[in-house]
C-alpha positions as CSV (number, residue, x, y, z in Angstrom):
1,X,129.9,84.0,30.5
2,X,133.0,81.7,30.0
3,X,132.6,78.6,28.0
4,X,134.0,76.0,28.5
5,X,134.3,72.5,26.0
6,X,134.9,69.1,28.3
7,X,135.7,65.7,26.8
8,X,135.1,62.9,29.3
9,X,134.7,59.6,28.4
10,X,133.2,58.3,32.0
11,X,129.4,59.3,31.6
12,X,128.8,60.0,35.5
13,X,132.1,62.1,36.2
14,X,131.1,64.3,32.5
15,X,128.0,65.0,34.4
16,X,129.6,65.4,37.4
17,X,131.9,67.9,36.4
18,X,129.1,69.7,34.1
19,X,127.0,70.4,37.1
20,X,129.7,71.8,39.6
21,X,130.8,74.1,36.4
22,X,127.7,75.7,35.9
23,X,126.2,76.2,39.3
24,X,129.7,78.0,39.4
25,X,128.4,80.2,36.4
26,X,130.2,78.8,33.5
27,X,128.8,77.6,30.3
28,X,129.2,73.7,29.6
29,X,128.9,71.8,26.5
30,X,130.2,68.2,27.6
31,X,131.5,65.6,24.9
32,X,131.9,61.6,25.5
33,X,135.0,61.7,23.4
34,X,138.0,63.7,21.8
35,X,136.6,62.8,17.8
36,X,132.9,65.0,18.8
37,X,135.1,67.6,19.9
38,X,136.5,68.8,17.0
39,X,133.6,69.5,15.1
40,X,132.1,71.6,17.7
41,X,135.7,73.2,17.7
42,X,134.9,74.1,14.3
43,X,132.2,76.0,15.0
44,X,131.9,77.3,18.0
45,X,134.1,79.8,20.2
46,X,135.2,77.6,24.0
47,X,137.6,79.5,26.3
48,X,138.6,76.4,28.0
49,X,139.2,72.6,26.8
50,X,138.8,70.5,29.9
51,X,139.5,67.3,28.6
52,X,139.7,63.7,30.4
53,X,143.5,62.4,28.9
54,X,143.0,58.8,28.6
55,X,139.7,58.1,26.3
56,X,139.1,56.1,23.3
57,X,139.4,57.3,19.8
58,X,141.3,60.3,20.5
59,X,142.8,60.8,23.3
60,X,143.2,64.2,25.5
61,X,146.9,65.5,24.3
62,X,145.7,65.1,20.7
63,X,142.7,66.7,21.0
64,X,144.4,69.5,22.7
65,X,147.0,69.8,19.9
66,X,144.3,69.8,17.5
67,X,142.4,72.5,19.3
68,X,145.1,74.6,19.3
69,X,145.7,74.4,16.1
70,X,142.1,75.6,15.7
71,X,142.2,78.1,18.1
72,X,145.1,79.7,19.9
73,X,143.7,81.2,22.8
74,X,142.0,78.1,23.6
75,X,143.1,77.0,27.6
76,X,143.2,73.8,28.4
77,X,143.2,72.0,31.4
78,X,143.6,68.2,31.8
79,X,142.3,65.5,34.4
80,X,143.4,62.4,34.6
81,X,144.0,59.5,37.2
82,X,147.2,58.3,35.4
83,X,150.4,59.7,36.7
84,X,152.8,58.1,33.4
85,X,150.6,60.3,31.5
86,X,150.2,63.4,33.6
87,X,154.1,63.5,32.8
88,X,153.2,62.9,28.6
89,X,150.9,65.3,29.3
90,X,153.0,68.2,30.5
91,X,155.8,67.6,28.1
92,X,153.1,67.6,25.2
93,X,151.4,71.1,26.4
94,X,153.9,72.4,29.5
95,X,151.4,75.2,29.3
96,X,148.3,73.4,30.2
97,X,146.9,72.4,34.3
98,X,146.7,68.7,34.8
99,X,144.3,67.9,37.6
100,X,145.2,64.4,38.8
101,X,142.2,61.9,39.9
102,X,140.6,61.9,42.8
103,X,140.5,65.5,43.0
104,X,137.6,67.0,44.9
105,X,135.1,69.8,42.6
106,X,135.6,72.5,44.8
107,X,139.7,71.5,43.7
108,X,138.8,71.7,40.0
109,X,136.0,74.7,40.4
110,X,139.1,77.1,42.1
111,X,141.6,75.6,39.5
112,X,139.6,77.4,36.7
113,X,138.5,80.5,38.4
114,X,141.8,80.9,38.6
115,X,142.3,80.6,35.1
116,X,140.4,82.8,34.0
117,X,140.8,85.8,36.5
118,X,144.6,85.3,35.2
119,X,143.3,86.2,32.2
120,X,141.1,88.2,33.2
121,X,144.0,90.3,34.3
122,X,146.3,89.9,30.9
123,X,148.3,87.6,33.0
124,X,148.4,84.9,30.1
């Protein structure tokens, strides 16, 4: 089963997102911020970072550098409702999928199937 780490700051879309994810058969471990990310980084294996851009603390491009750092086959996929930073965002990590807000599950639910059947099929 594919992993995946997300860091949203917004309690309601975290759970949101965490329950479209794993009815779709993916393992969720949801985060309230970049900073509790990293430890579970540390210590656990993810295959995707989905992680909200704009939160406090740490924001979503530095946890995403950090992460690779720790783990270079680590995906990552951003959402965010900003479009100044989806630009930031795709300069900082052009290989990374920003999801812009509003964007419907079913939207973000295909957007990582299709992920991971890319790799999957050693399209990386």
């Amino acid at each position: 089963m594919m992993r995946i780490l997300l860091a949203e700051d917004d309690q309601v879309m975290r759970e949101y997102l965490t329950r479209a994810l794993e009815r779709s058969g993916y393992s969720v471990v949801a985060v309230d911020r970049g900073t509790a990310a990293i430890p579970l980084l540390e210590r656990e294996r993810f295959d995707l970072l989905l992680t909200d851009i704009v939160m406090p603390e740490m924001d979503g491009i530095e946890l995403a550098q950090k992460a690779g750092e720790m783990c270079a086959d680590l995906r990552v996929m951003f959402i965010t409702g900003f479009a100044a930073v989806t630009l930031k965002a795709g300069r900082a990590m052009p290989q990374a999928k920003v999801l812009s807000k509003p964007f419907h599950l079913r939207d973000l639910v295909m957007e990582v199937d299709r992920l991971f059947e890319r790799d999957q099929a050693g399209l990386n």
